[in-house]
N, C-alpha and C positions, 0 to 999 in steps of 0.2 A: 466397394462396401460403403464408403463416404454418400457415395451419388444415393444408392439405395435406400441409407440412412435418411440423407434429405428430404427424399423424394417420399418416406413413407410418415415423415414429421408435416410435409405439405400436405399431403391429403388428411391426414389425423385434424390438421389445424383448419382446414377449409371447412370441414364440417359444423367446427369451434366459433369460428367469424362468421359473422354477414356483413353485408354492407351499411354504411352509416353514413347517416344522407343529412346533411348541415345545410341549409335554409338562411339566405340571407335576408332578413326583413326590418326593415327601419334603420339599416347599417349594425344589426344584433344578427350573431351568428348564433341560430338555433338550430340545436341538434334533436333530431325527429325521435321521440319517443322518450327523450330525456325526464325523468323524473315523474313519469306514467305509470300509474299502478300495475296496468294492463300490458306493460313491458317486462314484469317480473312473471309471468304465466310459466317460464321451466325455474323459479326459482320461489318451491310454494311459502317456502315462511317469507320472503318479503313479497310476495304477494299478500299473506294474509294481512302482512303489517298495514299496508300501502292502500289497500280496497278501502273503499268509503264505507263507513259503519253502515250503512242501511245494506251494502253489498255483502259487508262481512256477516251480518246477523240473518241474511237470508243464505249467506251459505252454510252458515251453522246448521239450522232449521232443515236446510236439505238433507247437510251431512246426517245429521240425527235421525228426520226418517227414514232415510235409506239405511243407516245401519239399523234399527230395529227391522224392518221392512224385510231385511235377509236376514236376518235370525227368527223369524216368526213363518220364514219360508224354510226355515233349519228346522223348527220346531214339527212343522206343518209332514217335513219328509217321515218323520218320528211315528206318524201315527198318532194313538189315542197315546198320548205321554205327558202331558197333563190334565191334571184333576180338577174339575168342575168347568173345566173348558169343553166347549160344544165342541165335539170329533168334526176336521177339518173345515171350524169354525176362523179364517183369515185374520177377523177383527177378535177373537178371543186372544188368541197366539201374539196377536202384535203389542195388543195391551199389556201382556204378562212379561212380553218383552221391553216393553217401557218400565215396567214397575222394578226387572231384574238388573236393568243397565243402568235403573237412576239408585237404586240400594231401597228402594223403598217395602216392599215384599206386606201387603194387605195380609196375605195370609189364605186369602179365598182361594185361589188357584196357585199351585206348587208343584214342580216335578213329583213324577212318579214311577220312571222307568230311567236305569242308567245309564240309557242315551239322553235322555231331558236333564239329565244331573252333570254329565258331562257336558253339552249345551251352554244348559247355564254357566258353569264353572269359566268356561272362554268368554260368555257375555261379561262377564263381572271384572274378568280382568281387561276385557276391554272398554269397561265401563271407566274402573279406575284408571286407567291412561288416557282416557278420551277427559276427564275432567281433568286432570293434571294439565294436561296440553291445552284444551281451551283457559281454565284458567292463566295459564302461561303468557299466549297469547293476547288475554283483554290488561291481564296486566303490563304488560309488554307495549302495549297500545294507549294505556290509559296515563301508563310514566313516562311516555316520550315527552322531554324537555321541549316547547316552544317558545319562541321570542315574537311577541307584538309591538314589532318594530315596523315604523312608516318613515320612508323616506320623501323627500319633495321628487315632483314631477320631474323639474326639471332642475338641471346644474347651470351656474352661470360663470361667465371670465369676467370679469370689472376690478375695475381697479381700487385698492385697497390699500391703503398707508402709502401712497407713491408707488404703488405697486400693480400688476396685473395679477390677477389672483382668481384660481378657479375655487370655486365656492357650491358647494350644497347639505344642505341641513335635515335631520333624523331626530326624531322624536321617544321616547317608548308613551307606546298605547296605555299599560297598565299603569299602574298606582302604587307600583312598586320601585324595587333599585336592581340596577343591574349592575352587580357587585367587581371592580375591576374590571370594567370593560375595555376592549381596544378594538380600535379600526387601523381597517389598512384600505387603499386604494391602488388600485393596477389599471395603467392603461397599455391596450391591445390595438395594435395596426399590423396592418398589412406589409411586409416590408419587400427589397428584393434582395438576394444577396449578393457579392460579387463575382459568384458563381454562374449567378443568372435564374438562381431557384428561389419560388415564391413562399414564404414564410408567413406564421402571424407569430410576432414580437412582444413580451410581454415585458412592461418598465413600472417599477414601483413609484408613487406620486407619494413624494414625501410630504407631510401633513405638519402641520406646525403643533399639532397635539393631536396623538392619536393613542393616548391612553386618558383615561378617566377613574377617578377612586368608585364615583357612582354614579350611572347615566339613571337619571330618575323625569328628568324635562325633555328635554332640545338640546341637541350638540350640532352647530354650527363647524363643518369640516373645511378647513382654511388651506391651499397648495401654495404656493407664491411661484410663478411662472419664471425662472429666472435661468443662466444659463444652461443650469446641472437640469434643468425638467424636460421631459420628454414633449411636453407641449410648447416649448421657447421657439417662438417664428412659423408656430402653425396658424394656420384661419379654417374659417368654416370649410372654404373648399378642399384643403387637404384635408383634415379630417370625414369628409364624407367620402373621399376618393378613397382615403386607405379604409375604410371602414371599420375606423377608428370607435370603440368602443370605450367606458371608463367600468370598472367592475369596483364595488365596494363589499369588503365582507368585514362583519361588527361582531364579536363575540364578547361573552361574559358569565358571569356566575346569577344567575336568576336569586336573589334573599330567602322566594319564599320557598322553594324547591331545592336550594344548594345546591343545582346542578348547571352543568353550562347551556347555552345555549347561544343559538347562532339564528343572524340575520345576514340576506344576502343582497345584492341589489345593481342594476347594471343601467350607464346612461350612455344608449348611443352617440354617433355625432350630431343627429337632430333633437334631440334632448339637452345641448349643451347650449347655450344660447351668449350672444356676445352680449356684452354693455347692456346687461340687464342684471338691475340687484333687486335682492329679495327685500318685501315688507318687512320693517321692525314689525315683530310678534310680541315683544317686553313692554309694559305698559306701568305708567306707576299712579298710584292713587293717592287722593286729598290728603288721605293720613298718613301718606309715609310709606305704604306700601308698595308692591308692585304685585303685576297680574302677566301670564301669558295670554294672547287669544291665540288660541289654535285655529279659529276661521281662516285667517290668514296664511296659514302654513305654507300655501303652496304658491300664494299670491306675490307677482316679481313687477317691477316696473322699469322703465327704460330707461336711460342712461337719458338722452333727450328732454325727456319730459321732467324731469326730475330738477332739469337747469331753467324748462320755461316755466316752473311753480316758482323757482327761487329767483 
């Protein structure tokens, strides 16, 4: 009875799974279809969420006249069952069927037979739930929380107060605060176990600040490479071997919205660069003040050159 149990829980669940095909590209392990609108097709409410407006407003526009389109082909079975409509006139029927699903009712054309009253009576209630739900949905769409958060291209290792120190910096885009923000950082390799099975390993990189009251500029993310770090006696070749990855994710409270919202961001091993530090972006002025340039944001220089200016 166990076996048969089993055996009818596998096939149930093969049906359930497909396969899921991971793409290694630039040392980032990407998963095929991940975060695709077009991946949600048996799941239609995040499908509608996820479609890009100009897809969702044409599926609207479908949806709409295909259901009028078969209620006017409802009306049409009916006979002569509305009034002032031309007898198995297609375009009279369909119109009266927009005027009955949107509540609007001219008054020119009205049932007249109580099959066209009953008709109608389903049109209406399925008029009222079709706006219900679309409303639903654009609001649904229109209040999802996002973060315009930019991270730099690239991370660097240099060294920092006597230290080796993995270093990359994020901005917010808007003009706002992002209310109690925190970051965290995770780096991912490849590992073996002593078993002989091949793993990917996930180590959290401890940040020397990874909360904020209010990220409103630039926040500069500080690791110090020291025994306890998962990077201590790595170099460029081991991390491309393991295909070593570094993943940052930044959440917070958005001011203007009160909601959270979330930035995500990933630097492979070729995205991590040795003995190269980032341009000062802080600038101060005649009178006392000071200025960021954001030109610069992404702008890194060499460890090298930096000793033959000085």
């Amino acid at each position: 009875m166990k076996f048969r149990l089993q055996k009818l829980f596998r096939k149930q669940d093969s049906h359930r799974l497909q396969r899921v095909y991971i793409k290694i590209r630039d040392g980032q392990f990407n998963i095929v279809g991940l975060g695709a609108w077009y991946s949600y097709w048996r799941d239609p409410y995040h499908l509608l969420l996820t479609i890009p407006w100009t897809g969702f407003l044409l599926l609207i526009a479908v949806a709409y006249l295909a259901i009028n389109a078969i209620f006017a082909v409802a009306y049409l079975a009916g006979g002569d069952c509305i009034e002032n409509a031309r007898p198995g006139s297609f375009v009279d029927v369909f119109f009266f069927s927009v005027q009955t699903l949107a509540s609007i009712g001219y008054g020119a054309m009205y049932p007249k037979t109580l099959y066209a009253n009953t008709i109608v009576t389903i049109e209406a209630i399925a008029g009222l739930m079709g706006i219900a739900l679309m409303t639903g949905l654009a609001f649904a769409r229109f209040s999802r929380p996002t973060a315009r958060v930019v991270f730099s291209r690239v991370a660097v290792i240099t060294p920092h107060e006597g230290e080796p120190t993995f270093m990359f910096r994020t901005a917010n885009q808007r003009r706002n605060q992002i209310i109690e923000a925190q970051m965290r950082a995770y780096l991912m390799r490849d590992e073996v176990t002593a078993e002989g099975h091949k793993i990917r390993r996930i180590y959290d990189l401890k940040l020397r600040r990874n909360q904020s009251p209010s990220f409103a500029l630039t926040w500069l993310a500080i690791h110090t490479i020291d025994e306890c770090s998962p990077l201590y006696g790595m170099t460029p070749e081991n991390l491309a071997k393991t295909h070593t990855s570094v993943v940052i994710s930044l959440s917070g409270i958005d001011e203007t919205v009160a909601q959270v919202v979330y930035a995500r961001h990933t630097y492979s091993a070729s995205q991590i660069l040795w003995n190269y530090e980032f341009v000062n972006i802080m600038h101060d002025t005649e009178d006392g003040h000071r200025y960021i340039d954001y030109e610069g944001f992404h702008d890194i220089l060499a460890l090298d050159a930096l000793e033959e200016e000085s």
